[in-house]
C-alpha positions as CSV (number, residue, x, y, z in Angstrom):
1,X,41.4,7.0,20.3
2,X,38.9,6.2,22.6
3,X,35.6,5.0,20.8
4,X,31.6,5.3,21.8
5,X,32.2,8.0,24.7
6,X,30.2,10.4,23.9
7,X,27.2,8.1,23.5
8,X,24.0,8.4,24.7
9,X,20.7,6.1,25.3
10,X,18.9,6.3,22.2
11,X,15.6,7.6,23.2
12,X,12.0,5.7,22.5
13,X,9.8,8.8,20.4
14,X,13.2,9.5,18.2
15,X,12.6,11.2,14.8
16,X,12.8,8.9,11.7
17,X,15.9,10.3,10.3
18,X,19.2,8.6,9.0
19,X,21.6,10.0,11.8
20,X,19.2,9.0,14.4
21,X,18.9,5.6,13.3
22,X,22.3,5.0,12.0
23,X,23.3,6.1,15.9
24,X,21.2,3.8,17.9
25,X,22.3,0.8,15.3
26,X,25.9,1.6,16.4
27,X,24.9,1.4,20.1
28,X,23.0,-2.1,19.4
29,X,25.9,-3.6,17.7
30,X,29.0,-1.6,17.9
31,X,31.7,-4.5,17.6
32,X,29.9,-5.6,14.2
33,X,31.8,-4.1,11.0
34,X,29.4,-1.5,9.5
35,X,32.3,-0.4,6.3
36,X,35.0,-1.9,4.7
37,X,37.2,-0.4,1.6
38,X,40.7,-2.8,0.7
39,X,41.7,-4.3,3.9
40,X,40.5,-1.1,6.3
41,X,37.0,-2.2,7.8
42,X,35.7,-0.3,10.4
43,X,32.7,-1.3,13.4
44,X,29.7,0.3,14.0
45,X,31.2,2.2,16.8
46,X,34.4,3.6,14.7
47,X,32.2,4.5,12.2
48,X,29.8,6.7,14.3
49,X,32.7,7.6,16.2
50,X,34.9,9.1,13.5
51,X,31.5,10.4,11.5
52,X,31.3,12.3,15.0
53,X,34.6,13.8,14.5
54,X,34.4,15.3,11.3
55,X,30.6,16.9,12.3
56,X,32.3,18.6,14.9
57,X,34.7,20.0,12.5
58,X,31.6,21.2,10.4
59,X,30.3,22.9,13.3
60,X,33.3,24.2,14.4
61,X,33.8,25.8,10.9
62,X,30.6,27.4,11.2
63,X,28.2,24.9,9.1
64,X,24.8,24.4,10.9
65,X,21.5,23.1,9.7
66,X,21.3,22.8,6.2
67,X,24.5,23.8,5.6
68,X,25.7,22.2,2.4
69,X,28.8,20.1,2.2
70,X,30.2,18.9,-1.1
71,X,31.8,15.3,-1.4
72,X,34.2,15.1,-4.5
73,X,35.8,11.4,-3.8
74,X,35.5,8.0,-5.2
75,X,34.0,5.0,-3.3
76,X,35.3,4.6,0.2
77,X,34.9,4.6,3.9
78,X,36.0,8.4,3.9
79,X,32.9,8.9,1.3
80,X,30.5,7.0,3.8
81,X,31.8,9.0,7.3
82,X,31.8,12.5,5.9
83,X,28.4,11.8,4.5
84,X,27.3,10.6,7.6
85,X,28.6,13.2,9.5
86,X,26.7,16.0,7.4
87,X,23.6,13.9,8.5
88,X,24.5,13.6,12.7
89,X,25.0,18.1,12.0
90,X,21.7,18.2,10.1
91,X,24.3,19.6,7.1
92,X,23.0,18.4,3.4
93,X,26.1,16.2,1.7
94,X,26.2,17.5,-2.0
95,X,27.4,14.0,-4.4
96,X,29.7,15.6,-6.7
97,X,30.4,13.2,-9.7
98,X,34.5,12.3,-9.7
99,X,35.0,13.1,-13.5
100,X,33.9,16.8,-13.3
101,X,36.9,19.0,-14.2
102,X,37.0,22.9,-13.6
103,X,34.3,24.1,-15.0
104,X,32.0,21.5,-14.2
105,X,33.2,21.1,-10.4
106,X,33.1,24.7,-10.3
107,X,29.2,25.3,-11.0
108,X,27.8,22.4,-8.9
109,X,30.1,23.7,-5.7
110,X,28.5,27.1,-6.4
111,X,24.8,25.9,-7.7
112,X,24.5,23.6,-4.3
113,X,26.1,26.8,-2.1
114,X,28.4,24.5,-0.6
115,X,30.2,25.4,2.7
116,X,32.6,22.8,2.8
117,X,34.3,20.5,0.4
118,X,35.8,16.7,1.5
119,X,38.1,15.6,-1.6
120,X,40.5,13.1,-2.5
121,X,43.8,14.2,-3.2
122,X,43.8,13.0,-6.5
123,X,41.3,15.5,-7.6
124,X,43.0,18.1,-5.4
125,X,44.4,19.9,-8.6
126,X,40.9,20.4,-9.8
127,X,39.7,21.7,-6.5
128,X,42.5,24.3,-6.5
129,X,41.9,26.2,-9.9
130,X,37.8,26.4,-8.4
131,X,38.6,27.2,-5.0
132,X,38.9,31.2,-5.3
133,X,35.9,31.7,-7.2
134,X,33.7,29.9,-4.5
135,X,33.5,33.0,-1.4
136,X,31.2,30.7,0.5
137,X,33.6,27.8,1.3
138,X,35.1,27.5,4.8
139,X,36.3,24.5,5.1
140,X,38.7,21.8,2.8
141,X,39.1,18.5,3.9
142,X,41.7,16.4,2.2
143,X,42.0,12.4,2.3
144,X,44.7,11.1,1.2
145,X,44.7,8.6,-1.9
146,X,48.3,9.0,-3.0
147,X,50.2,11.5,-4.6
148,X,48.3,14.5,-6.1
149,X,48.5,18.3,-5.7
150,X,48.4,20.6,-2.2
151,X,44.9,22.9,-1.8
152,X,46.2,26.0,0.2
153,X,44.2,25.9,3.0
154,X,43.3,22.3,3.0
155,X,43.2,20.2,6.4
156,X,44.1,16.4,6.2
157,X,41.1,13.6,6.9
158,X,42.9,12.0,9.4
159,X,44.2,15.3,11.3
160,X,40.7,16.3,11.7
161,X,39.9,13.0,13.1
162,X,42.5,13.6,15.5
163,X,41.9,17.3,16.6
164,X,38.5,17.1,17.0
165,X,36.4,15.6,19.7
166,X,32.8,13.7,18.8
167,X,29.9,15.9,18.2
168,X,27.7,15.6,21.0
169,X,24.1,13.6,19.7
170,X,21.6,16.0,18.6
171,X,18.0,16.1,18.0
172,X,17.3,16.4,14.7
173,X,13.9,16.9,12.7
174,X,12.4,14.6,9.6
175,X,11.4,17.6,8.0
176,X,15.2,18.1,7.2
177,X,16.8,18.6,3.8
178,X,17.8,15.6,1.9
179,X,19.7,16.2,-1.6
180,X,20.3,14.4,-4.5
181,X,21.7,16.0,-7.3
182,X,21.5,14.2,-10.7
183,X,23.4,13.9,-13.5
184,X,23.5,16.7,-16.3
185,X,22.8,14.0,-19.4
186,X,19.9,16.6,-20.1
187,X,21.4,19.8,-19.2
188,X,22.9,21.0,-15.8
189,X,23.3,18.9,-12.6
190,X,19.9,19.7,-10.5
191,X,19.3,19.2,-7.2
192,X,16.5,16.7,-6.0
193,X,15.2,18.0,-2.5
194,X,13.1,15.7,0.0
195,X,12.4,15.5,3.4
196,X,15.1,13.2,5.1
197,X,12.3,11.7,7.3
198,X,10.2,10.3,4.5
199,X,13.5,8.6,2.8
200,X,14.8,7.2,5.5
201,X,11.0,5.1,6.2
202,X,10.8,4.0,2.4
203,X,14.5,2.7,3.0
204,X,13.8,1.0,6.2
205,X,10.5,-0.7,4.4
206,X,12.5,-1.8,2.1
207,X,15.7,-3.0,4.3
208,X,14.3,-5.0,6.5
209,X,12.3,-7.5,4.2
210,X,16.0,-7.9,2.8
211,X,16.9,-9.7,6.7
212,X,13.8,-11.5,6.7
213,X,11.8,-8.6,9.2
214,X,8.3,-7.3,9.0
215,X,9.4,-3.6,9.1
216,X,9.2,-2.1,12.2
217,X,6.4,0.3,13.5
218,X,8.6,3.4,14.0
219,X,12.3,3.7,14.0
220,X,12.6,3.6,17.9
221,X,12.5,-0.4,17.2
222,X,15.6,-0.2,14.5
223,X,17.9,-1.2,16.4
224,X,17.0,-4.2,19.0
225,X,15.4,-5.6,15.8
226,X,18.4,-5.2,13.8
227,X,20.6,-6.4,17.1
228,X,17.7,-9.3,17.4
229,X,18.6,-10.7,13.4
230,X,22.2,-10.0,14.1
231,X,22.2,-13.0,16.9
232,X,20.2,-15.0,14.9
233,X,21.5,-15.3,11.4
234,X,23.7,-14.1,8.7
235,X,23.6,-10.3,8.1
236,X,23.5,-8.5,5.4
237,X,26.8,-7.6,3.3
238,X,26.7,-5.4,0.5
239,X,28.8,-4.7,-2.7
240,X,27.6,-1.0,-3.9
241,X,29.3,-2.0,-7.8
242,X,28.3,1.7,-8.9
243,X,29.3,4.6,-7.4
244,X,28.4,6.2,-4.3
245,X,27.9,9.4,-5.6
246,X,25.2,8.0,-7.8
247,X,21.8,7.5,-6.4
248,X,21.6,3.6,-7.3
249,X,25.2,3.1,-5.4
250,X,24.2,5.3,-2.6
251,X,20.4,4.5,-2.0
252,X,20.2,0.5,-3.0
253,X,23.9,-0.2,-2.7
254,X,24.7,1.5,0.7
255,X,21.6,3.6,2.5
256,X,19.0,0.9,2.5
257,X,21.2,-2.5,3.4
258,X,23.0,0.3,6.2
259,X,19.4,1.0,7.6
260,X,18.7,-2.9,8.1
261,X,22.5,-3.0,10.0
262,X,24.4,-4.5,7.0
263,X,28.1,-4.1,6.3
264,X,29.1,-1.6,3.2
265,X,32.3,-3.4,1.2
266,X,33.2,-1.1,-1.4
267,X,35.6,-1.6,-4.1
268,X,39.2,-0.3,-4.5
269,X,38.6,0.1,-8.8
270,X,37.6,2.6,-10.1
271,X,35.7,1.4,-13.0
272,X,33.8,-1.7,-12.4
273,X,36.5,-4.8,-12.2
274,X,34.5,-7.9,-12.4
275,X,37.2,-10.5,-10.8
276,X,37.5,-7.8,-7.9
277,X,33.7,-7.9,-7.4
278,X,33.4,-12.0,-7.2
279,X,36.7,-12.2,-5.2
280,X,34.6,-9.7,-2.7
281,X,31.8,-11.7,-2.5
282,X,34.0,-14.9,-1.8
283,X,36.2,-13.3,0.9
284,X,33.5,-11.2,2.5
285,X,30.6,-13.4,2.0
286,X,28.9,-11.0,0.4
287,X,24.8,-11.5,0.7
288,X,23.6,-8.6,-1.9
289,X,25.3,-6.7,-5.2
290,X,23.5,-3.0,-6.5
291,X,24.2,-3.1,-10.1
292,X,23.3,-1.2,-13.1
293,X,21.7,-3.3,-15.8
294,X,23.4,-5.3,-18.6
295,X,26.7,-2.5,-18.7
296,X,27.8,-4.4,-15.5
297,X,25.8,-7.8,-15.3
298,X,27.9,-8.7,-18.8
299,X,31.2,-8.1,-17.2
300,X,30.4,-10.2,-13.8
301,X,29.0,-13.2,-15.9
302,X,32.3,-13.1,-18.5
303,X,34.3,-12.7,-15.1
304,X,32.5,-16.1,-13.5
305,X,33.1,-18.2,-16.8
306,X,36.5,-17.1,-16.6
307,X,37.5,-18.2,-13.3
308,X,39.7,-16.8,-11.3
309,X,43.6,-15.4,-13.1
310,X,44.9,-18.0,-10.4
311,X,42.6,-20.8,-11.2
312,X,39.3,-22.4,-9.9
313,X,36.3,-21.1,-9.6
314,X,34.7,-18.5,-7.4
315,X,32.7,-19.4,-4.2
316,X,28.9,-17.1,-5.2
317,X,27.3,-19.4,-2.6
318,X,26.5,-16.4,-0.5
319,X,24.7,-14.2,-2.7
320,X,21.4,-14.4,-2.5
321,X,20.2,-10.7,-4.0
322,X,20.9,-8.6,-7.4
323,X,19.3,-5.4,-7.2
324,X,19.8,-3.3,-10.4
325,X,18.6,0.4,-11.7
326,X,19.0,2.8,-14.1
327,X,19.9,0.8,-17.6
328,X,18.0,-1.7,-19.0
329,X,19.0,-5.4,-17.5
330,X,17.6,-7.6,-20.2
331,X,16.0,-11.1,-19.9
332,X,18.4,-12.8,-21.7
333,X,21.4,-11.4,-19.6
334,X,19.4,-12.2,-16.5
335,X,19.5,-16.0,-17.5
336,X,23.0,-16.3,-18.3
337,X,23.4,-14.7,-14.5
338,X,20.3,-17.2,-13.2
339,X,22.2,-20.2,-14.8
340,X,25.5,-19.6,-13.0
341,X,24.0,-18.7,-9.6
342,X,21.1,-20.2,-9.3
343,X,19.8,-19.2,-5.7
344,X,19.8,-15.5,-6.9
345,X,16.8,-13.4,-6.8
346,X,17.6,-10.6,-9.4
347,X,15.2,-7.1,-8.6
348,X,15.1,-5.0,-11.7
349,X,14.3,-1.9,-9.6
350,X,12.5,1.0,-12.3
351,X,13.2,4.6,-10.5
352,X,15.0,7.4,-10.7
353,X,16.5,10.1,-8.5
354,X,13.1,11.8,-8.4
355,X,11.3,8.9,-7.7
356,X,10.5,5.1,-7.9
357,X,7.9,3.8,-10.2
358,X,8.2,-0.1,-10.5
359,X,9.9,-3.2,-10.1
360,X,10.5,-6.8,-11.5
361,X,11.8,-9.7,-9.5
362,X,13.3,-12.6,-11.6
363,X,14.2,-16.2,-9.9
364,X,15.4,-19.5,-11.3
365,X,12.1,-21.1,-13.0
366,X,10.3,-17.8,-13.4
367,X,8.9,-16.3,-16.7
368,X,10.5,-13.0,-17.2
369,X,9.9,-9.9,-19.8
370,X,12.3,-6.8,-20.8
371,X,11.3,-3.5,-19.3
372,X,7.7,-5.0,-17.8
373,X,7.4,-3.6,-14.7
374,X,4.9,-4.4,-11.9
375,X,3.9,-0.4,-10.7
376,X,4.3,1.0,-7.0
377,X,0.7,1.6,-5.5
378,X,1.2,4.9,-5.7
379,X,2.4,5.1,-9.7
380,X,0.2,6.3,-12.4
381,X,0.7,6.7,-16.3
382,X,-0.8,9.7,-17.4
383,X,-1.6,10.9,-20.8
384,X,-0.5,14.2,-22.1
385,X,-3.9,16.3,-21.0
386,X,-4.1,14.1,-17.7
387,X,-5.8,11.3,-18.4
388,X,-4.8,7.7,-16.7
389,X,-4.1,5.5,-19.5
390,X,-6.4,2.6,-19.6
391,X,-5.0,-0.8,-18.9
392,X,-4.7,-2.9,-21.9
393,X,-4.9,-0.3,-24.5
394,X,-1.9,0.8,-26.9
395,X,-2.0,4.6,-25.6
396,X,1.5,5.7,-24.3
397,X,1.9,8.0,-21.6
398,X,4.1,9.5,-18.8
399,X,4.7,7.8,-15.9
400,X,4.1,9.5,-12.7
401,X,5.4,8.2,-9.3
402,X,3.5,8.8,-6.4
403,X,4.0,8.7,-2.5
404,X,7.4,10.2,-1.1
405,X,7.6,12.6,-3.7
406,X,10.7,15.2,-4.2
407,X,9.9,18.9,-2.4
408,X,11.7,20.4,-5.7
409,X,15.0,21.0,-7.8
410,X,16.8,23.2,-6.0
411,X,17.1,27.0,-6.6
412,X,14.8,25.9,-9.9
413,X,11.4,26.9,-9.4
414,X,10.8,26.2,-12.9
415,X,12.0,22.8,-13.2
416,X,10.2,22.1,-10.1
417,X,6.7,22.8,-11.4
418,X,7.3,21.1,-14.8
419,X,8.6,17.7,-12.8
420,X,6.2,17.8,-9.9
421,X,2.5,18.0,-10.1
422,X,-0.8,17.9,-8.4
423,X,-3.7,15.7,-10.5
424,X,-6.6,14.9,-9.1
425,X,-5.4,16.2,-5.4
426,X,-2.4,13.9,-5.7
427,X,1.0,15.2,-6.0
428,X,3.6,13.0,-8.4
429,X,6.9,13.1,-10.0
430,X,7.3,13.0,-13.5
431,X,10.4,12.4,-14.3
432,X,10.6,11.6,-18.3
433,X,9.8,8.6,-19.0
434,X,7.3,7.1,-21.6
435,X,5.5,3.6,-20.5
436,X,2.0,2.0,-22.0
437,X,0.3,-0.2,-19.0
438,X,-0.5,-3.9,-20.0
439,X,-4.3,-5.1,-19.4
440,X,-2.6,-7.4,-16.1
441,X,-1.5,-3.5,-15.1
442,X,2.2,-3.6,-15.3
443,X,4.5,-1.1,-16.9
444,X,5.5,-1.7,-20.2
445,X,8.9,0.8,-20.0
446,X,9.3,2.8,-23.7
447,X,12.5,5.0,-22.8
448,X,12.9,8.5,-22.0
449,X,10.5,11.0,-23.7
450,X,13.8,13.4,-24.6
451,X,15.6,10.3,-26.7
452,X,12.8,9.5,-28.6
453,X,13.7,9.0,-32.3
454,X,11.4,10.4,-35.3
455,X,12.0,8.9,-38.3
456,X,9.4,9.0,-41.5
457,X,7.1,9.8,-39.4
458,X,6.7,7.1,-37.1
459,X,8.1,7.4,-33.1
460,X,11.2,4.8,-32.5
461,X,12.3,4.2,-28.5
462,X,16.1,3.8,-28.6
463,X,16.0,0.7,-25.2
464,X,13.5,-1.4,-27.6
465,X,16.2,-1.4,-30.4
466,X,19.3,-1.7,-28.3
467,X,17.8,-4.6,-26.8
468,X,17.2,-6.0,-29.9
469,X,20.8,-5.4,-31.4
470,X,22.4,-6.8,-28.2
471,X,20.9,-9.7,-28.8
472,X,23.3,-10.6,-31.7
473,X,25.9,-13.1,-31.2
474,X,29.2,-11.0,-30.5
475,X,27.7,-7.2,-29.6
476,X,28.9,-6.7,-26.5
477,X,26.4,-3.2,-25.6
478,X,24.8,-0.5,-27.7
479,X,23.5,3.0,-27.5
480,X,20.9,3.9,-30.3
481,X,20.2,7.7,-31.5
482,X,18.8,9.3,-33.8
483,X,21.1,11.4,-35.8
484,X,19.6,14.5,-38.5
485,X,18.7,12.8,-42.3
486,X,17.2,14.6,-45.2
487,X,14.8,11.5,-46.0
488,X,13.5,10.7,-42.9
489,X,14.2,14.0,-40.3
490,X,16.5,11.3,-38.0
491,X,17.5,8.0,-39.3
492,X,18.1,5.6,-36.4
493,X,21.6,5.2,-35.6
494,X,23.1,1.9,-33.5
495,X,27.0,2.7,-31.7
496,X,27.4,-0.9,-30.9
497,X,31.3,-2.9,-29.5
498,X,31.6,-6.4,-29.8
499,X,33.5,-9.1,-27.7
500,X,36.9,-9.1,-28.0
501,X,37.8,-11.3,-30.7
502,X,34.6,-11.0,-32.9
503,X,34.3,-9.4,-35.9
504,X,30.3,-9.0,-37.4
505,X,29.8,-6.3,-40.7
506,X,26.9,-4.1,-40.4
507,X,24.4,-5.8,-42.4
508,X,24.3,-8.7,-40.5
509,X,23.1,-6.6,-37.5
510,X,20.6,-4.9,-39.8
511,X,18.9,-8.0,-40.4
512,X,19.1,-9.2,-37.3
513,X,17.1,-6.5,-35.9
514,X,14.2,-6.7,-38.9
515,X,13.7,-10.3,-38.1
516,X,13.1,-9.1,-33.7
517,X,11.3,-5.7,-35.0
518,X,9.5,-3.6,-37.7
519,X,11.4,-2.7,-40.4
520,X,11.1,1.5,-39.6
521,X,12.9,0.3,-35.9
522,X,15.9,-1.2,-37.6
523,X,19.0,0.7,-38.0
524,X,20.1,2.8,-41.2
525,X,23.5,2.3,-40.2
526,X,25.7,0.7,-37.4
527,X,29.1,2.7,-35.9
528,X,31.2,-0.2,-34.3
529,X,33.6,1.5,-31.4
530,X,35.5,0.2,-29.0
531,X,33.5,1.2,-26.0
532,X,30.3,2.1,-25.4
533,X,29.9,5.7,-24.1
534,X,28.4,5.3,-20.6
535,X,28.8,7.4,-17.4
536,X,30.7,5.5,-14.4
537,X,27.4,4.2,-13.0
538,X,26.7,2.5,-16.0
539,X,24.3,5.0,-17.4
540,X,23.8,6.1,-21.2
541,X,25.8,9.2,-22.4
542,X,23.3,9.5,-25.5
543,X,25.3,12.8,-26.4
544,X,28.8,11.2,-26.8
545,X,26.9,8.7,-28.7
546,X,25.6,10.7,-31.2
547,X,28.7,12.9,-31.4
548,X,30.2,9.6,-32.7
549,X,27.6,9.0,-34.9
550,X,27.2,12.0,-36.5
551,X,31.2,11.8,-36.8
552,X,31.0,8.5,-38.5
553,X,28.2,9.6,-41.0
554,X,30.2,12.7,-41.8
């Protein structure tokens, strides 16, 4: 296979676009490794090359602009070049979570209107009891992970590679469609919609800082910058823990680090193995982790007092950056993790997929405070007739994020308007949560307005009491819900696991919890399970939580 033939000089005006960029990275540094999964890394130059390859397939198959193409695979290089090549065709890549069986498979396939499906032949049995109910697929694209079922029709990954020639470069525009769809905790998957050209600046802002670079003025500088820090120093290596087809794996794990010319390792398990993680970081030197809160910092700081199975300690001296979103990373789990690497800077990144709102950064030596956020410039808490909450007061409020703000849920007009709106001349994103704003102005994060517990009368925030029962010596993590009681209308619930090993009765958690909070916050009653319920990005499943509660008061 010849590689980088089809390349040409990246022009000076280019759009500000993810394919663009990516492209005249690869022609900067095309012998530096851009992926790696197990022991398969790839350069800069096989990665555009083979991303080149299957776009041509797309096109060939009859997908053009905005032509939707659905990605139903676990982490790995595969995941990263198919995406890529829906971005070099100006094709939208549709994440599709990997535990979505028939039905579930079925209606984000058909909701997203997706053209073309890359899988893993693992989930191939799945794809084929969907596949005749979706008329508007053309094209299957299998990779192969092992044994697993056959897809009439399917074409194989690497056959695809080899019958098709790259795509020829395009331009492309930054008013193109960008998708994330999110995950269906609160109903149905929806689709968040932006303009590609707006997300691919914020991401550069924000990668570049990471290799010590004043971002550059427009994306035509990308890549002799990025080529300039490559000569000079270290680069960036990544570890994307959660999954790709999450927005915390895919934006801060993999999309941002990419734009500043980093290397993407990505992790053969699939659920979070915390030895495999530090034995990554040792063999790869591995500069930066994504991570999502306490569900995965726990594991990796058990993992490091462990040692490695074969004996000795791991070598963290690389890592220098922990970015987390999405669950609550608490201070006292942020410690333990400043204690055992101590040149860490840990970024507590608040955000969702329809926006970003706030962050903390935690050091060795620094103060630090649970869910106290320092706002964006563009984020606002707004009460529920539109009024900015006042600094320093005790009103609550929804917080609104400003700037590069979401077009709209797809094919949900609806949705759309109740999410996105204009105060004041300003559009913002609201996407659910509840915050009050300290009188220094930083976020004080309540939870999500939809899990808010009423009990007697008074307004309980599940995070502020999961917090506080995770604190106890032996609970491992915790979900709290609120589950239907006669007395009070919900009586807060707490679904906690504890270490291995450790045995604690309900009532000392109760008590625990009254001496950190008001006695209304506490817990009526604790379910102890073996595992929390949480999806494989480390996210709450409040439903499965509560169906165990409820099970466990009935």
């Amino acid at each position: 296979m010849t590689i980088g033939t089809t390349s040409c000089p990246t022009i000076m005006l280019m759009e500000m676009h993810f394919a663009t960029v990516w492209e005249s990275i690869a022609d900067a540094i095309p012998d530096q490794i851009a992926i790696t999964h197990a022991d398969d890394s790839r350069t800069w130059a096989e990665f555009d090359d083979r991303a080149a390859r299957i776009a041509q397939a797309f096109t060939d198959a009859g997908l053009g602009p905005e032509s939707k193409v659905a990605l139903y695979m676990y982490n790995s290089n595969e995941y990263m070049e198919s995406h890529y090549a829906a971005f070099k065709m100006r094709g939208v890549a549709i994440n599709v979570n990997y535990r979505y069986l028939d039905e579930e498979l079925w209606y984000l396939l058909d909701n997203s209107d997706s053209e073309a499906i890359v899988f893993h032949r693992s989930l191939a049995d799945r794809v084929a009891r969907v596949v005749d109910r979706l008329p508007k697929l053309k094209l299957m694209i299998v990779v192969d992970d092992g044994p697993g079922d056959a897809v009439p029709g399917e074409i194989a990954y690497e056959q695809v590679i080899a019958d098709h020639a790259p795509m020829e470069r395009i331009e492309r525009s930054e008013d193109d469609l960008y998708m994330l769809y999110t995950g269906g905790t609160t109903g149905m998957p929806k689709g968040v919609m932006y303009q590609i050209g707006g997300l691919a600046e914020g991401f550069i802002m924000q990668g570049f800082p990471m290799i010590g670079l004043e971002p550059p003025a427009d994306a035509s500088q990308v890549a002799q910058m990025v080529k300039t820090a490559v000569e000079n120093g270290p680069r960036m290596v990544s570890i994307p823990c959660a999954p790709l087809m999450h927005g915390t794996g895919c934006w801060l794990g993999w999309f941002i680090p990419m734009c500043a010319g980093g290397e993407i390792v990505t992790l053969t398990s699939r659920s979070l193995d915390a030895h495999e993680v530090l034995q990554k970081i040792e063999d790869h030197k591995v500069t930066s982790l994504t991570i999502v809160g306490d569900s995965f910092a726990k594991p990796l700081v058990r993992a490091i007092d462990e040692g490695k199975p074969s004996g000795g300690a791991y070598n963290l001296a690389s890592v220098g950056l922990f970015t987390s979103s999405g669950v609550m990373w608490t201070t006292e789990v942020k410690q333990q993790m400043l204690e055992r690497i101590e040149q860490a800077v840990l970024v507590d990144a608040m955000g969702s997929s329809e926006g970003s709102m706030g962050t903390q950064i935690t050091m060795k030596g620094v103060s630090m405070d649970t869910a106290k956020f320092t706002q964006m410039p563009t984020t606002k808490v707004f009460t529920d007739d539109d009024r900015e909450v006042t600094p320093g007061s005790d009103e609550v409020g929804m917080v609104a994020a400003g700037g590069n703000v979401p077009i709209g849920y797809y094919k949900d007009e609806e949705k759309s308007a109740r999410t996105f709106r204009v105060i004041d001349g300003v559009r913002y994103s609201f996407p659910g949560d509840l915050a009050m704003v300290a009188e220094d102005g930083t976020l004080v994060l309540l939870g999500r307005g939809n899990q808010v517990i009423n009990t007697g009368g008074e307004k309980v925030f599940p995070e502020e009491v999961e917090e506080a029962v995770k604190r106890v010596d032996g609970i491992l993590d915790c979900l709290v819900v609120g589950i239907d009681n006669e007395k009070f209308g919900q009586a807060v619930t707490a679904v906690a696991s504890t270490a291995e090993g450790i045995t604690i009765d309900e009532a000392t958690v109760i008590s625990a919890v009254k001496n950190d909070l008001a006695g209304f916050k506490a817990p009526k009653s604790v379910v102890f399970v073996p595992t929390i319920p949480r999806a494989p990005n480390g996210k709450a499943d409040y439903k499965a939580a509560r169906i165990l509660a409820e099970g466990a008061s009935a």
